[in-house]
C-alpha positions as CSV (number, residue, x, y, z in Angstrom):
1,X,22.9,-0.9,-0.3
2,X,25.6,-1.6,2.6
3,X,28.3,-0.9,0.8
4,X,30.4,1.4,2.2
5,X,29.7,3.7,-1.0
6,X,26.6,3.2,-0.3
7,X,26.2,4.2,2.9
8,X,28.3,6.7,2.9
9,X,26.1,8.7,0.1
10,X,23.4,7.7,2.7
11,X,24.9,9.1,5.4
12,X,25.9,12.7,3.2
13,X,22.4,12.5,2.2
14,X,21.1,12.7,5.3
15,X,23.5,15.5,6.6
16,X,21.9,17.5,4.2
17,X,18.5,17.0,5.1
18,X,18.1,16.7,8.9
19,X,20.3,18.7,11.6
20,X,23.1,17.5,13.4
21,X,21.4,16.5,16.6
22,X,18.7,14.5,15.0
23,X,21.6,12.2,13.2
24,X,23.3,11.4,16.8
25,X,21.9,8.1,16.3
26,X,22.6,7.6,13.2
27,X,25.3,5.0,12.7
28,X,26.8,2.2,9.6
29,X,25.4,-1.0,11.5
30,X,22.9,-3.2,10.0
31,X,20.9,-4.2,12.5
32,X,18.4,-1.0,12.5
33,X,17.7,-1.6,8.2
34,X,17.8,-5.7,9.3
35,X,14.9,-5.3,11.9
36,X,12.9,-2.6,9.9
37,X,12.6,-5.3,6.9
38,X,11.9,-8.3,9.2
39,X,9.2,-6.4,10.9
40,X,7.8,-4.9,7.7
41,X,7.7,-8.2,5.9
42,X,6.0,-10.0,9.3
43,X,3.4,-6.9,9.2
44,X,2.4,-8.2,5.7
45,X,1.3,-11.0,7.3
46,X,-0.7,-9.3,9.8
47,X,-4.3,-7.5,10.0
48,X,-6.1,-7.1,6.5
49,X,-4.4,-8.4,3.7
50,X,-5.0,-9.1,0.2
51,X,-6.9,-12.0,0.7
52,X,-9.2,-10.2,3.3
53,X,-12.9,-9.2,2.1
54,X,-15.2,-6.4,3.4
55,X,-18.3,-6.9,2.2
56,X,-17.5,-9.7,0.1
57,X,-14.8,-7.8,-1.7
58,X,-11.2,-8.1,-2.0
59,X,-9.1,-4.7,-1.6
60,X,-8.4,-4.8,-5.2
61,X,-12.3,-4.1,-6.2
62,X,-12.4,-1.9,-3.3
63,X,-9.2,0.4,-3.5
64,X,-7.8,-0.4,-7.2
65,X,-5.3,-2.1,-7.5
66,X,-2.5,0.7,-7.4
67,X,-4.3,2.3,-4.6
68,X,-4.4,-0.7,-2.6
69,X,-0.5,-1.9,-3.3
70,X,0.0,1.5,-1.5
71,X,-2.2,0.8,1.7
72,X,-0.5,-2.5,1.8
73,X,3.4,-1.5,1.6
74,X,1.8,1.2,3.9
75,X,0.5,-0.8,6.4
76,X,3.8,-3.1,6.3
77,X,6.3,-0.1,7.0
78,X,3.7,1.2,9.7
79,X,4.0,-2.2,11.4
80,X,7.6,-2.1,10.8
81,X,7.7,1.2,13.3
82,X,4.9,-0.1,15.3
83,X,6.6,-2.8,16.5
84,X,9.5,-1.4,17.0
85,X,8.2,0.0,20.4
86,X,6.3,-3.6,20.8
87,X,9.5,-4.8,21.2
88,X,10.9,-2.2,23.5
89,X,7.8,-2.5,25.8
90,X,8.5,-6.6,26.0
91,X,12.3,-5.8,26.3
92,X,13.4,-7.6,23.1
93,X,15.1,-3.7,22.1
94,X,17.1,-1.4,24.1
95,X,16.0,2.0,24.1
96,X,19.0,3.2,21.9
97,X,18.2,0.0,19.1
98,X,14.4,1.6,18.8
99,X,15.9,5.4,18.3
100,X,18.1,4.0,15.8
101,X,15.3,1.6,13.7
102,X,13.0,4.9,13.9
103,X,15.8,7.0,12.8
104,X,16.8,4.5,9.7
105,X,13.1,4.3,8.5
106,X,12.8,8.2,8.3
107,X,16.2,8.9,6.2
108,X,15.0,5.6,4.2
109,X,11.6,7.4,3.8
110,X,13.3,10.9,2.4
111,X,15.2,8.9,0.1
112,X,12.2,7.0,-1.6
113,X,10.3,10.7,-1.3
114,X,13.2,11.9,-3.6
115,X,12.9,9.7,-6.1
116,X,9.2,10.9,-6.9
117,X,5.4,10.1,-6.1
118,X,4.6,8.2,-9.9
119,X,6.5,6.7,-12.6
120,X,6.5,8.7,-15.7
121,X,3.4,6.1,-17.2
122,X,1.3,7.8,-13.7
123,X,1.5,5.0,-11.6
124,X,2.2,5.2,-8.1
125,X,5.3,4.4,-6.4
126,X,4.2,2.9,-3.3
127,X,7.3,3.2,-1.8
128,X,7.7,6.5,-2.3
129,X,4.0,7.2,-1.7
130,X,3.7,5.0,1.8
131,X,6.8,7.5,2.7
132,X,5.2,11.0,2.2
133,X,2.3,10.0,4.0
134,X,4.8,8.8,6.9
135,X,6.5,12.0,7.3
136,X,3.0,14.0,6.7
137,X,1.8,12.8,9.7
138,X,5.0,12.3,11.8
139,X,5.0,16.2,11.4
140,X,1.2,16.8,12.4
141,X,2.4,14.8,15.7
142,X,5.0,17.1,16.7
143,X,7.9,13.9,16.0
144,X,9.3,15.5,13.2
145,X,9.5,19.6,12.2
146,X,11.0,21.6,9.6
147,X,12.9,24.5,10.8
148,X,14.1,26.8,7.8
149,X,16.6,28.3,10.2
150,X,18.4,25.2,11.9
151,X,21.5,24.4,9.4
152,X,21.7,21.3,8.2
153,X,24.4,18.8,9.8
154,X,27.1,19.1,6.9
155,X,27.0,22.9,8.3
156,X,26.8,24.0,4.4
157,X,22.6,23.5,3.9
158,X,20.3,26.1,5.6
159,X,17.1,25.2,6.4
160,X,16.7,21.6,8.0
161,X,14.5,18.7,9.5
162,X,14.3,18.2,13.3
163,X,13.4,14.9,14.0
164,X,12.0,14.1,17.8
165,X,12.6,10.6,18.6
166,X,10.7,10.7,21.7
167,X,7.5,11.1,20.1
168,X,7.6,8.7,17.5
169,X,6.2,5.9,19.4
170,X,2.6,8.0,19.9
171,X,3.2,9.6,16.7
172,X,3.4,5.9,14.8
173,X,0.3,4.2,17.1
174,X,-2.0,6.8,15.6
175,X,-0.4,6.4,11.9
176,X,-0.9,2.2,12.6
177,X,-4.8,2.7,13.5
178,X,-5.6,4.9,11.0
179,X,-4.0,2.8,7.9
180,X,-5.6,-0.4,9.4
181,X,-8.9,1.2,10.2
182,X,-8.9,1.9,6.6
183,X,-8.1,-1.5,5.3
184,X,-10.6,-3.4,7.5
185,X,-13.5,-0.9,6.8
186,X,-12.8,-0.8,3.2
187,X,-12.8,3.0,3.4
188,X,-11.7,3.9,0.0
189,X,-12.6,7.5,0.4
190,X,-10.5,7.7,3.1
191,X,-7.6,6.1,1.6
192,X,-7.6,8.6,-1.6
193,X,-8.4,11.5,1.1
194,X,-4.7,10.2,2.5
195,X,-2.9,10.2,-0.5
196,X,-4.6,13.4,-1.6
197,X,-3.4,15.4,1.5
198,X,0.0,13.4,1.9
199,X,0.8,12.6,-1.5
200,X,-0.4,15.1,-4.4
C-alpha cells in the first residue's frame, strides 16, 4: 500500500476523518508504517503468547480461538505503540518520528474500523476488532475526541476527530497493561467485556 495511489486515497481518507491540525504530522514516508510493523511483529514475541498456559491451558481453550487471535494481534499493535515511546525514552526516536508512528497507527486503525467488525460467516476481524478497541480507549484517555463541530481537514466534511498526540504515550501504557493483564490471568470474561464495550 505505498503506492502513490495508494497513499494518496490514504491521505484523502484521512482528511475526511480527522481535522486539519491533527494531520500536521502526517506525511508519505515509510519509516512511521516500517517501525509500527517491526514493533508489532517483535511484540508477538513478547509477554503471553500462544504457547503460554494459565492454569495449564493454552489461550485457545481459554479465549476460543477467534477470541484469542484478537487479544493476540491486540497485544502486537499495543506493543507496536508501546514501544514507540520505549524508544523515545532511550533516544532511539526523535520526538517528531514517535508523533508520526502514533499518528500512522490511528488513520491505519480507522481504515481497518471501516472495513467492518466480522466477515459475513460472523467471524471476527481481528484487525478491525484490535482497532475499535484502540480508539475506544484512546478517547476514554482524553488522546483522541470527536468534535461534531470541528470540520474535517478537506474543509468539505463537518464533524471530525481531534487527535492529541501528547497524550498518547499514558493513554497507550494503560491500553498495554490491561490487554496483557488479560492474557497472563486468562481473564476471559474480561476479554469479551472488551470486545463487548469496544467492539459490538
Amino acid at each position: 500500500y505505498t503506492d502513490p495511489d495508494s497513499m494518496a486515497t490514504r491521505r484523502e481518507q484521512a482528511q475526511s476523518l480527522f481535522t486539519k491540525e491533527s494531520l500536521e504530522r502526517m506525511s508519505d514516508k515509510k519509516l512511521p508504517g516500517m517501525l509500527g510493523t517491526i514493533l508489532h511483529e517483535a511484540t508477538h514475541n513478547l509477554g503471553p503468547s500462544h504457547e503460554y498456559k494459565v492454569n495449564g491451558k493454552k489461550d485457545d481453550e481459554i479465549f476460543g480461538g477467534p477470541l484469542s487471535t484478537v487479544l493476540e494481534e491486540l497485544k502486537a499493535q499495543s506493543g507496536a505503540l508501546y514501544f514507540v515511546d520505549f524508544l523515545l525514552r532511550k533516544n532511539l526516536l526523535k520526538p517528531e518520528e514517535a508523533q508520526d508512528a502514533y499518528l500512522d497507527a490511528i488513520v491505519w486503525s480507522m481504515g481497518h474500523i471501516s472495513r467492518g467488525m466480522y466477515t459475513e460467516s460472523k467471524n471476527p476481524k481481528p484487525y478491525s476488532q484490535l482497532a475499535a478497541i484502540h480508539v475506544g480507549m484512546l478517547m476514554e484517555e482524553g488522546a483522541m475526541e470527536w468534535n461534531p463541530e470541528a470540520m474535517a481537514a478537506n474543509g468539505k466534511d463537518k464533524g471530525a476527530f481531534v487527535v492529541h498526540l501528547e497524550k498518547f504515550p499514558a493513554a497507550i501504557e494503560k491500553i498495554m497493561q490491561t490487554v496483557a493483564q488479560i492474557k497472563a490471568r486468562g481473564d476471559r470474561a474480561e476479554a469479551e467485556k472488551m470486545v463487548k464495550k469496544y467492539v459490538d
